[in-house]
DOGU-701559 format. One record per residue (C-alpha): residue in one letter; z, y, x. Coordinates in steps of 0.001 Angstrom, whole numbers, padded with zeros to 6 digits, always signed. Layout:
BEGIN
aZYX ...
//
This chain:
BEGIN
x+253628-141804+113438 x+254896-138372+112919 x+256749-136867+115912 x+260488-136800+115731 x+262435-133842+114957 x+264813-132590+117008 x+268193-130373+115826 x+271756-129040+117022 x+272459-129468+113459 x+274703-132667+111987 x+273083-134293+109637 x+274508-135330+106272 x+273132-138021+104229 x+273908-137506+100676 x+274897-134590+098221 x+277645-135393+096452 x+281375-134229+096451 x+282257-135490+099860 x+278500-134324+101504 x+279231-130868+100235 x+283461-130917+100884 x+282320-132195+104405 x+279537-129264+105056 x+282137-126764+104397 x+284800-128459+106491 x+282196-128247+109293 x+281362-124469+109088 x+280922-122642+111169 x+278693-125653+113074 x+275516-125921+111476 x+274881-128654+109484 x+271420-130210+107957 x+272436-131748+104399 x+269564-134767+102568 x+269411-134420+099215 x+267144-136826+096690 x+267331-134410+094000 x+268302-130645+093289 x+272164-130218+093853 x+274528-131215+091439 x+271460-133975+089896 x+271774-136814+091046 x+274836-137158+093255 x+277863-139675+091165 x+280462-137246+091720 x+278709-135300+089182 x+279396-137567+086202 x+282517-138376+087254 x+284272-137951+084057 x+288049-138651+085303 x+289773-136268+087139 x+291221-136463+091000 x+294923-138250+090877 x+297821-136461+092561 x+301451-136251+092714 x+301693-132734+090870 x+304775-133491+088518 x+307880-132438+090695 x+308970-136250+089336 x+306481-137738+090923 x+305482-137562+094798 x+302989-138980+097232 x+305056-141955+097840 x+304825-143422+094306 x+301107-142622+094071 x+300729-144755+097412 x+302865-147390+095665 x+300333-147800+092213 x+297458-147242+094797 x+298588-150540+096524 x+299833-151958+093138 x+296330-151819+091496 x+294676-153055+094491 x+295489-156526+094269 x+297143-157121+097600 x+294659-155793+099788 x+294988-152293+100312 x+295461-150724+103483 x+298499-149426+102644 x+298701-146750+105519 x+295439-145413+104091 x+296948-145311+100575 x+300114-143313+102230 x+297578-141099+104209 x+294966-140459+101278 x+298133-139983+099006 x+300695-137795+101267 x+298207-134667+101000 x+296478-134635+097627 x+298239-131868+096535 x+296863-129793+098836 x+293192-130519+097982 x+294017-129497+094630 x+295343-126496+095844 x+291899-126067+098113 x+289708-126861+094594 x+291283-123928+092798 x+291398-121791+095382 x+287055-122925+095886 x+287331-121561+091864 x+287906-125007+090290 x+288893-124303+086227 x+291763-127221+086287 x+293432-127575+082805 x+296317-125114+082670 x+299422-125334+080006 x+300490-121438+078629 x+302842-121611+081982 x+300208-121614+083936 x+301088-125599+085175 x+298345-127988+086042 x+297735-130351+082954 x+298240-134050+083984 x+296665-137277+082294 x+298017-140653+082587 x+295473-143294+083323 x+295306-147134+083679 x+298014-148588+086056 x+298742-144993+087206 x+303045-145349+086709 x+302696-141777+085116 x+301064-138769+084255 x+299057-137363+087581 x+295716-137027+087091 x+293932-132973+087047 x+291224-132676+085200 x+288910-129938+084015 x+287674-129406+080230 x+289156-132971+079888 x+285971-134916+080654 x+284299-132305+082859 x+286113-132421+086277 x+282714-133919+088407 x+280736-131560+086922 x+283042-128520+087378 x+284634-129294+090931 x+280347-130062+092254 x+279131-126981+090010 x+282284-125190+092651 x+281253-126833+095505 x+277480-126086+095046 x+277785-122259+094815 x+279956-122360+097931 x+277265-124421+100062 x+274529-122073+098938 x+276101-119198+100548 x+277553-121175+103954 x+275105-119296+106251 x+276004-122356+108398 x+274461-125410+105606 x+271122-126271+105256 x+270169-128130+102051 x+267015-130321+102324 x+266314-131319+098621 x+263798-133858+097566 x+264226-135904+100448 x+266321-139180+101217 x+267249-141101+104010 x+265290-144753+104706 x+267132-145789+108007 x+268956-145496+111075 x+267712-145208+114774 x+270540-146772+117211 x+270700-147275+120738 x+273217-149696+122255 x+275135-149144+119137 x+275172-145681+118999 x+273430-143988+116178 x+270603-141840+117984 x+268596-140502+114784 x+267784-141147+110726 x+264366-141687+109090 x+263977-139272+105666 x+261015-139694+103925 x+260340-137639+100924 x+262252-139237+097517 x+259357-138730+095304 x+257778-141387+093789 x+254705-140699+095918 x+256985-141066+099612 x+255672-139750+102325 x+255576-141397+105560 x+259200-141301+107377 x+259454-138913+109667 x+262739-139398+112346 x+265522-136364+112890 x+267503-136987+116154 x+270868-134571+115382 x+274219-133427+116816 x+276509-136537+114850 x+275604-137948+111604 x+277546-138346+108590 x+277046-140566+105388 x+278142-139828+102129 x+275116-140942+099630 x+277049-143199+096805 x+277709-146332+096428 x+275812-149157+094613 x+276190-149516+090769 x+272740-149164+089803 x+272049-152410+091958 x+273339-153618+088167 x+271205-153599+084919 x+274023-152270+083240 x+275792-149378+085029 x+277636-145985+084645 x+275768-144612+088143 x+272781-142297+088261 x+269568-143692+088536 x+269268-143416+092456 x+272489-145107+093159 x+271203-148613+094467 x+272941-149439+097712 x+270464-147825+100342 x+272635-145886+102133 x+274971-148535+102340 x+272125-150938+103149 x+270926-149047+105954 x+273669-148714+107675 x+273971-152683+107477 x+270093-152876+108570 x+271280-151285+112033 x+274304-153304+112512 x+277296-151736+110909 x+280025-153657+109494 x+280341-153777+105708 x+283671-154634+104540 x+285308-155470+100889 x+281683-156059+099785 x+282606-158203+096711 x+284607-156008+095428 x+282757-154327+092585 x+284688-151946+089987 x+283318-152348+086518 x+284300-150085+083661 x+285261-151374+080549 x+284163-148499+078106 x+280014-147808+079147 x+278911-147142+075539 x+276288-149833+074944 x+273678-147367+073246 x+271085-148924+074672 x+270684-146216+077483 x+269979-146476+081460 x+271930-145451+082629 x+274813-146046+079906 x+277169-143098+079309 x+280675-143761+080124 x+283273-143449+077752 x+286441-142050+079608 x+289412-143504+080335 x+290932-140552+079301 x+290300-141779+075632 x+292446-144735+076119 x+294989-142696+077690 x+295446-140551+074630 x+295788-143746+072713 x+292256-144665+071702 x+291915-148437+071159 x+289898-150974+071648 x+288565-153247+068467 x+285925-155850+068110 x+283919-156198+064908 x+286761-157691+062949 x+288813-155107+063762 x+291058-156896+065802 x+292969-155416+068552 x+292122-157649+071480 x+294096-156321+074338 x+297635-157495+072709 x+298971-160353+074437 x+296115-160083+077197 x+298731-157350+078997 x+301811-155894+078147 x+299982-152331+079200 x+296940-153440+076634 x+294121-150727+076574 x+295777-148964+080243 x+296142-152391+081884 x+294034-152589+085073 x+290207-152076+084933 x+289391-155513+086007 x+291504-157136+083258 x+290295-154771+080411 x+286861-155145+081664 x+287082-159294+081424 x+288413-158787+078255 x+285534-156506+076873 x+282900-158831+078528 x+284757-161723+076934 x+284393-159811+073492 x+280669-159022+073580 x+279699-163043+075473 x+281130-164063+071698 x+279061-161567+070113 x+282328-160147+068658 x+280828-156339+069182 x+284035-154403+071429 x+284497-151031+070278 x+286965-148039+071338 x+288289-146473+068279 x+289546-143031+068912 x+289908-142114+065255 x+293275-142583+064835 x+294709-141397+068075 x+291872-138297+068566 x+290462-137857+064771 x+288151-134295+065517 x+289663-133568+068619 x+287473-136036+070204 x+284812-133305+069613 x+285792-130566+071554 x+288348-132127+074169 x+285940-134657+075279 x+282589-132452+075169 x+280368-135394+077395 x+281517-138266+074735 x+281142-136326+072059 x+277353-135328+073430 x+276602-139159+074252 x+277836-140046+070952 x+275439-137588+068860 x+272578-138369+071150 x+272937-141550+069609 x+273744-141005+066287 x+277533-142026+066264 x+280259-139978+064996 x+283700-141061+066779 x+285493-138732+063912 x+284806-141350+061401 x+283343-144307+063548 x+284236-146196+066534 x+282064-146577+069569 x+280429-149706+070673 x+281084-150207+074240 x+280325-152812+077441 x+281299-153602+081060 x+279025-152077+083503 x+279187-151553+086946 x+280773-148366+088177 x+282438-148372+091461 x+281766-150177+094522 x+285069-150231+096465 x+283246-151914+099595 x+280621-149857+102032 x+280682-149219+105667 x+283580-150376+107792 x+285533-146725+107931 x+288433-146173+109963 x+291291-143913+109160 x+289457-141191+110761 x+285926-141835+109011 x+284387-143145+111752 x+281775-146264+110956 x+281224-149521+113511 x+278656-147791+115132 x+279204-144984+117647 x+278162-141275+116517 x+278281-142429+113070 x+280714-141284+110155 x+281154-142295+106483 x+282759-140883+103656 x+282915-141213+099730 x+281473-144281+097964 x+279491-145278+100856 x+282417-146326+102851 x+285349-149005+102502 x+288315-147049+103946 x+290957-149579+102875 x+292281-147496+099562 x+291007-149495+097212 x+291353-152930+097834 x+290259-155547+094937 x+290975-153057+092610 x+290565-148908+092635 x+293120-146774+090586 x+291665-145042+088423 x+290834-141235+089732 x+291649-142279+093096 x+287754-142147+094019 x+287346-138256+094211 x+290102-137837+095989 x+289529-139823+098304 x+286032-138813+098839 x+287905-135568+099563 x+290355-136505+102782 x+287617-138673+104397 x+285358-135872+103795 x+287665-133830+106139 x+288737-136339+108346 x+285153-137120+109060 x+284452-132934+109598 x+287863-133105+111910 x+286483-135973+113967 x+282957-134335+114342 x+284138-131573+115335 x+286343-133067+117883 x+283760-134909+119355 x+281440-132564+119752 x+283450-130068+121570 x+284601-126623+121084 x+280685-125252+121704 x+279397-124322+118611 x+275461-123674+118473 x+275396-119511+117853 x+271277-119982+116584 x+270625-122818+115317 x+267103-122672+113548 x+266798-124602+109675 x+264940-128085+110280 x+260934-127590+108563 x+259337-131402+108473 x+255236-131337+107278 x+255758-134667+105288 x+252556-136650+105173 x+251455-139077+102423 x+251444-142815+103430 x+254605-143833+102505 x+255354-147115+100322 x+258286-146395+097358 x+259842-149521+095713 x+257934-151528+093073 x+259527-151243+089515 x+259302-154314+088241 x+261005-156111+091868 x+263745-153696+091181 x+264087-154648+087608 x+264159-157874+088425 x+266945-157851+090934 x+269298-155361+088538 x+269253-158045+086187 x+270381-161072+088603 x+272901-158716+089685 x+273883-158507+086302 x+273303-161847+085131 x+274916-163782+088315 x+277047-160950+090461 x+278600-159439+087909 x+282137-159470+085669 x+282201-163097+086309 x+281170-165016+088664 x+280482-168667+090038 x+279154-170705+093081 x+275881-171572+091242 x+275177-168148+090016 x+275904-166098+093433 x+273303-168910+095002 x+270817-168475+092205 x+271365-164836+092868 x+270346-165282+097018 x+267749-166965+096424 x+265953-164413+094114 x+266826-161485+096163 x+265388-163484+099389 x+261860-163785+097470 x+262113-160782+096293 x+262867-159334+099760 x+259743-161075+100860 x+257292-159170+098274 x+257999-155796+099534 x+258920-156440+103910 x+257383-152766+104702 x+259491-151113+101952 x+262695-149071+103725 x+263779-148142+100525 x+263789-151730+098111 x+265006-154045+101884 x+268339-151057+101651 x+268762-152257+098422 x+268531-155960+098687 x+270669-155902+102023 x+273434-154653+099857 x+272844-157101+097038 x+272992-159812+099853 x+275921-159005+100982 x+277927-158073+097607 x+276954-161526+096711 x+277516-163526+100062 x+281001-162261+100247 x+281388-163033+096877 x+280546-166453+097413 x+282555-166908+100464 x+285750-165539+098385 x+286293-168949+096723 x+289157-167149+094497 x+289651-164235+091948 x+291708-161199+092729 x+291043-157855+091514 x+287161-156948+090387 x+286002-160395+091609 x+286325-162775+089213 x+285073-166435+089688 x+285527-168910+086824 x+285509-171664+088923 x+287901-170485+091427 x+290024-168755+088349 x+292985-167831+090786 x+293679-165921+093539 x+294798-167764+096648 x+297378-166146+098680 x+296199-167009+102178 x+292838-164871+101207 x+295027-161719+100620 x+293216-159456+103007 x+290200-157204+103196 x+286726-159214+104701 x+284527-157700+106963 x+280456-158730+107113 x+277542-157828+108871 x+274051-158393+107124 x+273136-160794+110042 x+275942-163004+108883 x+275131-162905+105255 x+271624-163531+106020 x+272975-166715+107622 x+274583-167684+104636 x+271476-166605+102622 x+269194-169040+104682 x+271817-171602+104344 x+271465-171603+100840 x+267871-171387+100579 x+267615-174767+102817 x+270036-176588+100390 x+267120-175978+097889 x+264202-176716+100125 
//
């Protein structure tokens, strides 16, 4: 085994908004960032197509943003962390632009704002309407590549955590090609993760293709608590073009009126809500999966409310849609559920800080209590955002005012050897995610679903990379089965409605979903 390497550095896991928000937060401490992919590739931030929600209007304010945040959530939100993710967004707004974001601008110079679903007004910023991932990571990027202070390690991902009485002590990279290399151990200042969440755990999903739980599964793998695990956001508007993974058809769209049709034509939200198309995402999201179970073909239709506009205000639709021969000008767009946002992940306290000692978590990785059952729609960036400088504050305070003055770049000689995760195991456990963990749910599916993922576990025991990805499958669908009720993005037909003595957030380790895992596999045995 290769020798471990050794840095003053803090190492970030990930590459996305809140890696890169994070790195600069740190600066002027050195800081070692793991990326899979070039910059800006593969990180979910990136095709975020929303915007990042704030109290802008001067009739709106942080209070009322808390309010919808806790509202949408389905009565388990943390509510302080809505008030404290909420109180400040203005400012990181401010921060953005002043990084060279492009926000929207009226004539006046004012920030343009977008209403979105169960947002009580207008308060999402966005960039080129469907652009503001792309934009605020394309910002982000050109600032980490001149930090003298940031590092960038690209091609390589994380496999696993070294702890020591709790404490994280190191993490095992390995090199993210489909050849891996043998993982090689970097023992750091403090570590941070911030690598995504898990929506490509699904056959159907809205995540890029490296998205599949392993950073949240190896944090579980050394012992860190995993709350709000069942909780799994799934869009309602993926276009169902047949593509993996399936573009996503902004809720922007709906907020400028576009609505949503099955092949008759009929308007299927009415009488489902009295906010139809920009009722919350778990309702509109039943309803679409409803649609396409009865092979009634859901559509959005944006003719009417967008006609050619559609073109040039929403530049990654309109792209999707000629990719795959559709014209929304004259044509509506089929569409599907499909997983998009996981609002469990690591334990995270208010200050980022994970179960385990030395360890910090911010972005999709991490359940900080903002989203409850439910996330609010552009809430996600933001949030990614103040963790990603509460979790630079804490560093920072806990390592001291000493700040390394040299601190040389970390060079690893990666050696071939290393085992990547078979294609056709992985296949197989996207679609039982799919097929028994997803929109809805039931007893006999989310067993069905343990058992698979425990044989399938047991084909591929030396792989890092697939056992991160079936820990978090276990324990999305262990909590799921021990939440014998429906609120928010967990919907289970035979426990239809929500019970108000399970109005809180859970909290799991993988040992105690494994526990429920063998006690399933012995009811079968």
């Amino acid at each position: 085994m290769a020798k471990p390497v050794t840095t003053d550095r803090i190492v970030i896991v990930g590459a996305g908004m809140g890696a890169l928000y994070a790195a600069l937060k740190l600066a002027p401490r050195p800081v070692l960032v793991i990326s899979p992919e070039t910059l800006g590739e593969g990180a979910s931030s990136a095709w975020a197509q929303g915007g990042v929600a704030a109290a802008m209007d001067t009739a709106d304010s942080p209070l009322k943003h808390a309010e919808d945040t806790v509202r949408a959530g389905a009565g388990t939100v943390d509510a302080k962390v809505a008030e404290h993710v909420t109180h400040d967004a203005r400012d990181y707004i401010l921060d953005l632009t002043d990084l060279g974001t492009p926000f929207d601008r009226d004539a006046e110079g004012q920030y343009m704002l977008s209403r979105e679903a169960a947002h009580s007004m207008a308060r999402v910023v966005r960039v080129q309407g469907d652009q503001a991932g792309r934009q605020i990571m394309e910002t982000l990027i050109a600032q980490v590549r001149r930090a003298p202070s940031v590092q960038v390690m690209e091609g390589v991902m994380a496999s696993g955590l070294e702890t020591d009485g709790g404490v994280v002590t190191g993490i095992w990279v390995q090199t993210a090609s489909e050849a891996r290399s043998l993982p090689v151990l970097i023992r750091g200042a403090a570590y941070l993760l911030a690598g995504g969440g898990s929506g490509g755990l699904y056959a159907l999903t809205t995540n890029p293709p490296r998205i599949r739980g392993q950073v949240i599964g190896m944090a579980a793998r050394a012992g860190a608590v995993i709350a709000d695990a069942e909780f799994v956001q799934f869009h309602p508007t993926a276009m169902d073009i047949g593509e993996d993974p399936a573009p996503l058809a902004t809720e922007a769209l709906r907020g400028e009126g576009a609505t949503l049709i099955n092949k008759q034509g009929e308007r299927f939200m009415r009488g489902l809500h009295p906010d139809m198309e920009l009722a919350p995402r778990d309702i509109v999201a039943r309803a679409i999966f409803a649609q396409t179970q009865a092979g009634n073909r859901p559509m959005l239709d944006t003719r009417g409310a967008l006609g050619a506009e559609v073109l040039t205000r929403f530049p990654a639709v309109a792209q999707a849609c000629a990719t795959a021969g559709i014209d929304p000008v004259k044509e509506p767009i089929p569409v599907a559920a499909a997983a998009h946002y996981h609002m469990g992940g690591i334990d995270t306290a208010i200050d980022g800080r994970a179960s385990l000692g030395n360890l910090w978590v911010c972005g999709e990785a991490s359940s900080t209590g903002l989203h409850g059952a439910n996330r609010l729609a552009s809430n996600g960036l933001l949030e990614a955002l103040v963790f990603a400088r509460s979790c630079a504050n804490g560093i920072a305070e806990t390592l001291g005012d000493a700040v390394p003055r040299a601190c040389p770049e970390v060079s690893i000689a990666f050696q071939p050897g290393g085992v990547a995760p078979d294609p056709a195991a992985v296949a197989r456990l996207r679609g039982e995610m799919t097929d028994h963990v997803g929109v809805v749910r039931n007893a006999a599916g989310l067993k069905a679903a343990l058992r698979v993922i425990a044989g399938l576990e047991a084909e591929q025991t030396n792989c890092p990379g697939f056992l991160n990805m079936t820990a978090t499958a276990t324990l999305i669908a262990a909590a799921a089965l021990m939440r014998e009720e429906s609120r928010g993005g967990h919907f289970r037909d035979d426990f239809p409605e929500a019970r108000p003595d399970m109005a809180h957030r859970s909290r799991l380790t993988l040992k105690q979903a494994l526990a429920l895992r063998d006690k399933v596999l012995k009811e079968t045995a």
